[in-house]
Every structure is written in C-alpha cells, then in structure tokens.
C-alpha positions as CSV (number, residue, x, y, z in Angstrom):
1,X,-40.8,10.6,-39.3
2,X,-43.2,8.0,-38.9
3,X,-40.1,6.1,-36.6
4,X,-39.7,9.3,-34.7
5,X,-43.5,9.1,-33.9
6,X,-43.7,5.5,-33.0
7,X,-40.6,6.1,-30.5
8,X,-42.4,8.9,-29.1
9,X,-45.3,7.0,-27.9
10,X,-43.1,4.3,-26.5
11,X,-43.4,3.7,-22.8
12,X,-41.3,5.9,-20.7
13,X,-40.6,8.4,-23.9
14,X,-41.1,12.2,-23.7
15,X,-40.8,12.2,-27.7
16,X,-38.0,11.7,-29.9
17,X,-36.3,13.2,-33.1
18,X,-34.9,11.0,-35.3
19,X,-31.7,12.2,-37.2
20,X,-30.4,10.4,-40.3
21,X,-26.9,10.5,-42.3
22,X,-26.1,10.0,-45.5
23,X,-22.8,9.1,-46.5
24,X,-21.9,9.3,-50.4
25,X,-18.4,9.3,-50.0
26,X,-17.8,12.7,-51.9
27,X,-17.9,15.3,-49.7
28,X,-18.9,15.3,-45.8
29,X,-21.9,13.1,-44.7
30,X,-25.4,15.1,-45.0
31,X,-28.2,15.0,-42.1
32,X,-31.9,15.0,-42.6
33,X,-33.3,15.8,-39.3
34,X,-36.7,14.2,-38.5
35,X,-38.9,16.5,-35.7
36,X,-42.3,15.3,-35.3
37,X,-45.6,17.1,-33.7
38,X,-47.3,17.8,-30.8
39,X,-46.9,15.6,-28.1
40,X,-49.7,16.6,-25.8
41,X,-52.3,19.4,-26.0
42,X,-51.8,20.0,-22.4
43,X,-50.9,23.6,-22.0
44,X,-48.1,22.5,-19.6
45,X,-46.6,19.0,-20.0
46,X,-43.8,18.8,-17.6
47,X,-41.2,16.7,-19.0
48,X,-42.8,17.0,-23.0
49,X,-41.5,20.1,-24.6
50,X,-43.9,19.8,-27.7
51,X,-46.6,20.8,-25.5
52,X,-49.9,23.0,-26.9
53,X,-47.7,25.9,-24.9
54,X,-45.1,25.9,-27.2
55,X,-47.3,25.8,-30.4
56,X,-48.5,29.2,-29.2
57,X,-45.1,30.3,-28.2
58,X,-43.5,29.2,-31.7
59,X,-46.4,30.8,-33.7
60,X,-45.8,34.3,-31.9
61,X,-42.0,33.6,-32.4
62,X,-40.5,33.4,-29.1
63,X,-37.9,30.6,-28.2
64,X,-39.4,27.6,-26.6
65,X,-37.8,24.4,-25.0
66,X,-39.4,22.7,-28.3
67,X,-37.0,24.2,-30.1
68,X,-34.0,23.8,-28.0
69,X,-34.5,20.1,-27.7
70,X,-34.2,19.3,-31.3
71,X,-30.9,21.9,-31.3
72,X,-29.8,19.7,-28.5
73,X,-30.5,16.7,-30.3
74,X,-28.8,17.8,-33.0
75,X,-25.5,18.7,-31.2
76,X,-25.6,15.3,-29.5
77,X,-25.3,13.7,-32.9
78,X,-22.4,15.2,-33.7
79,X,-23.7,17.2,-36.8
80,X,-20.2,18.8,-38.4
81,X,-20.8,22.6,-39.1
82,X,-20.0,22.2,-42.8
83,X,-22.4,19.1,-43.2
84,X,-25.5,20.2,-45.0
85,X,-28.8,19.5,-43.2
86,X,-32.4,18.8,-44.2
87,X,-34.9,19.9,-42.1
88,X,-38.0,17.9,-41.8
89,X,-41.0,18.4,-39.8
90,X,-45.0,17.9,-39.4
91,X,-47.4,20.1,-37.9
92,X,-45.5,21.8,-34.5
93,X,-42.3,19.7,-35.7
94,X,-42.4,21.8,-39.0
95,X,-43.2,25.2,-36.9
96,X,-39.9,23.8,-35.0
97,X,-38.0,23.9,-38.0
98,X,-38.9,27.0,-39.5
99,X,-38.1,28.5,-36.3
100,X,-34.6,27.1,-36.6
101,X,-34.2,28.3,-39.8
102,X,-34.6,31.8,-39.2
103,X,-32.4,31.9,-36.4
104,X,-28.9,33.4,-36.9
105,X,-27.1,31.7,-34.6
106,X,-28.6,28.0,-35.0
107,X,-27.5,29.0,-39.3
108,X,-24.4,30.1,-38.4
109,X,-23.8,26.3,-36.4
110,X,-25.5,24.5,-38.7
111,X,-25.3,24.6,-42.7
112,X,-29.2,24.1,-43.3
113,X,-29.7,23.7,-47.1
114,X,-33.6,22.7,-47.5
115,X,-36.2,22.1,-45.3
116,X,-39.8,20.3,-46.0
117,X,-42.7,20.7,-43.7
118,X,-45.9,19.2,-44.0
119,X,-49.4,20.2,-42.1
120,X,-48.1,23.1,-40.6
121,X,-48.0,26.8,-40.7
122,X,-45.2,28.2,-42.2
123,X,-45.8,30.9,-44.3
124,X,-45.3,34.0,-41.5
125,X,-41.4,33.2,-41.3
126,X,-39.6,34.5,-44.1
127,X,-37.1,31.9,-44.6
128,X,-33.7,32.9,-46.7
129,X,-31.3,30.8,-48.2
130,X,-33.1,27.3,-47.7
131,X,-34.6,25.6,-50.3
132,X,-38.1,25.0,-48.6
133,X,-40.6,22.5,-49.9
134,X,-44.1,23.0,-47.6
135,X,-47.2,20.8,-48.5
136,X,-50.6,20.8,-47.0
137,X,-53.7,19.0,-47.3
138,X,-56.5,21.4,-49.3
139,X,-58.8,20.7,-46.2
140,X,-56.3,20.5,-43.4
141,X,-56.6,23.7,-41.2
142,X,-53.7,23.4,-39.2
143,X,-51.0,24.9,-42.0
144,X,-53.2,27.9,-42.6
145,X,-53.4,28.8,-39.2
146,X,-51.0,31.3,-39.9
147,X,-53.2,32.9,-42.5
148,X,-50.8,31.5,-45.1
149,X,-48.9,34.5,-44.3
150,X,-50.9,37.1,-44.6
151,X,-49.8,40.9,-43.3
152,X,-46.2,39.5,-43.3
153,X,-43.3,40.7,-45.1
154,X,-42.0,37.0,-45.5
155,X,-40.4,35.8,-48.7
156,X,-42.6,33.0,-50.3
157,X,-41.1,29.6,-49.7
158,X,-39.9,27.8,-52.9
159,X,-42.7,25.5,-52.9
160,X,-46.1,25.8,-51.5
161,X,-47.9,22.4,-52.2
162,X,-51.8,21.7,-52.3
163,X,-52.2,18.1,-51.6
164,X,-55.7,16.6,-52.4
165,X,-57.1,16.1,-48.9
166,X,-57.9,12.5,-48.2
167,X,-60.2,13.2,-45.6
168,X,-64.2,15.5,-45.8
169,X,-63.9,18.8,-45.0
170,X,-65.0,17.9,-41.2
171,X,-62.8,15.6,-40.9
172,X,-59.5,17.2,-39.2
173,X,-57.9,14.2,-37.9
174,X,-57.3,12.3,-41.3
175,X,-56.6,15.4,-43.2
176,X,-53.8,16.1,-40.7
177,X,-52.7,12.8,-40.3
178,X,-49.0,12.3,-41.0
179,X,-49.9,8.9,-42.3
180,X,-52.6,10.2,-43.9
181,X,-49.6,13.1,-45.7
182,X,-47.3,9.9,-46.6
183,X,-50.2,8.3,-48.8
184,X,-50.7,11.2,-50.6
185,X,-46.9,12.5,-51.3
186,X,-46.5,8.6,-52.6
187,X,-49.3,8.8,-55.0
188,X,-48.2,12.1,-55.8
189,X,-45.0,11.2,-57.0
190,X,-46.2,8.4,-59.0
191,X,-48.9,10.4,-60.9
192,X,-48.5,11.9,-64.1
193,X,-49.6,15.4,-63.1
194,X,-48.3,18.7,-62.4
195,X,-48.5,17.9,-58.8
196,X,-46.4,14.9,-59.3
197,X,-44.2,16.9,-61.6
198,X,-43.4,19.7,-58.6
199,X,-42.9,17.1,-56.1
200,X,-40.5,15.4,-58.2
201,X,-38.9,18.4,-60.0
202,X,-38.2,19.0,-56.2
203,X,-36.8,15.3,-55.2
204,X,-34.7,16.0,-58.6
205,X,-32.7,19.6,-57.3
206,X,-29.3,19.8,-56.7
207,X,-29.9,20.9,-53.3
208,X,-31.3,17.3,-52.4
209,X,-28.7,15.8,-53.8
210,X,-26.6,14.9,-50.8
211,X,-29.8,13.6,-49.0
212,X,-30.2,11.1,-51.7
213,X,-28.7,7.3,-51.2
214,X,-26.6,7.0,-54.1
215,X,-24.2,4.1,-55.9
216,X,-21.9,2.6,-52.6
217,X,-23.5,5.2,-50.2
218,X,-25.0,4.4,-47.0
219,X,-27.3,6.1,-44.6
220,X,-27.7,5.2,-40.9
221,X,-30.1,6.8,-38.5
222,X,-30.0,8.0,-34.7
223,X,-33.5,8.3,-32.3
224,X,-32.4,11.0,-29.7
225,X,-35.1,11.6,-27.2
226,X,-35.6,14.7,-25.9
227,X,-37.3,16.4,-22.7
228,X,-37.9,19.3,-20.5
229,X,-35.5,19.2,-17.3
230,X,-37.4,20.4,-14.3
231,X,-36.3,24.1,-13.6
C-alpha cells in the first residue's frame, strides 16, 4: 500500500493500485489487491477518480469511477476467476473495497476470500462470505463516519479492530496516517496482548493462507495506474 501511494504522487500519476501474486505452487496463484485513499479533496478532479466526490458517492452507495478503476485494474492484471483475492484498502481505498465486495456481479468475476481495511468506514455494508478484518485508530474519525453502522441491517465484519491511536485526540492527520496504521499493526503483532493475539489469530486463518509466501513460493507485484477518461 505504502508503494501504491508513493506511485500515486509521482509526477504525471492520477494514482495507482498496486496488485500482488502469490504463487505457492499448489493451487492457482492468489492476488492481494492494494487500493489506496483519496487522491484529492477537490469535489471534481478531472482525470483523479479518488476524488472527495466519490467519497460521498461510495458512502451513499452508488457506483463511482473510483470503483471502476480498480475493477479495471484488476481485469488488466489478468486476475483468473477461480484465483482467490484479498482486498486491501485505507480510508476511500477501503470504502472502494467494500463496495466491491458487495456487488454481485464484481463476486461473481472475481473469487474474493478476505478483505482488510484500515481508517475507513465500513461498517454500513453488510459484507457476506468474506472474511473481513477492519482496524481503526481509537481517535481517528474517519472509519466511524459511517456511525460504525448504526440503523443498518449489515452483518458485523469478522473483525472490528481498536488500534491505540498514535496521535491526540486533535490530531487527525497522524491518527489517519497510513504510516502512522503500519506502526501500530507492527507493534501490534509483536505484543503479547489480546490485541496482538486477534491480529495474529487473523494472519494465522486458513483463509490467508494463499496470501502467505510460503517454502519455494514467490510473489511478484504489478502498479496499474488508473484515471478518469474525459466524457
């Protein structure tokens, strides 16, 4: 993810998604499918579909060129319909995902298996059949703006995560940092707490399984950029 952002800022970029494979050699390759944030806050970015428009337009649940673009991407990787598929996103890039993962026809292309968001707001979509890990800072506003859910007949995800916010209560831009959510999820994992031991009890499922470099495997990665065509 951190890649996919760095890209995206790159001169003459409109953003990218970064899409890796893993090849065990027991079964067909897996792809864990990176989509970063917003690009701009602009309300209208031309050429940048992860524009403040379509953070509005994915929280009310209608279509957006946001979430076409990473389809897109993933059809220009070659994804195999029976290759399973992590989903991984921060802030709009994990409203993307969810988005994805409730639509019929993007399940019925593409075998999505688990899906991780961090910093964003999640809880409205009732998500079925994915094994969904979503963590959020205690003091970052941004994945509660959906009211965690609230008034929805949404299934609970899997795992909802409290990370211990690294930032003051004011302070928005560290406790939403994507940065910022790496630190944390590292020393998370290497605690010996019941934080730790849902993160890693998580890391540890069958579902991740294919995701997971193991003995003689190999995993190569893909930066697809994406844009708005002009109408």
């Amino acid at each position: 993810m951190t890649d996919a952002y760095a890209n995206g800022t790159a001169e003459g970029s409109n953003g990218e998604v970064r899409i890796v494979r893993v090849d065990n050699g027991t079964g067909p390759p897996a792809y864990i499918v990176n989509v970063p944030g917003t690009e701009t806050w602009s309300p209208s970015a031309g050429s940048m579909p992860r524009d403040l428009s379509a953070n509005l337009q994915l929280m009310a649940g209608n279509p957006t060129a946001a979430a076409e673009s990473v389809r897109a991407a993933m059809e220009r990787a070659g994804i195999p319909p029976d290759s399973p598929v992590l989903l991984v996103g921060h802030s709009q890039g994990g409203m993307i995902t969810g988005h994805l993962a409730t639509d019929p026809a993007f399940r019925e292309r593409f075998d999505v298996t688990n899906m991780v968001t961090y910093g964003a707001p999640v809880d409205h979509l009732d998500v079925r059949g994915v094994d969904v890990l979503q963590m959020g800072h205690a003091l970052d506003p941004v994945p509660r703006a959906d009211l965690e859910g609230l008034g929805t007949s949404a299934t609970p995800t899997s795992r909802h995560v409290d990370l211990p916010s690294p930032g003051a209560w004011n302070d928005v831009v560290t406790n939403h940092s994507h940065e910022a959510y790496i630190r944390s999820v590292h020393d998370a994992l290497a605690s010996d707490t019941p934080l730790g031991a849902e993160l890693r009890a998580y890391q540890s499922a069958g579902s991740m399984a294919p995701f997971l470099v193991g003995p003689g495997g190999s995993a190569t990665a893909v930066d697809v950029p994406v844009e708005r065509l002009p109408d």
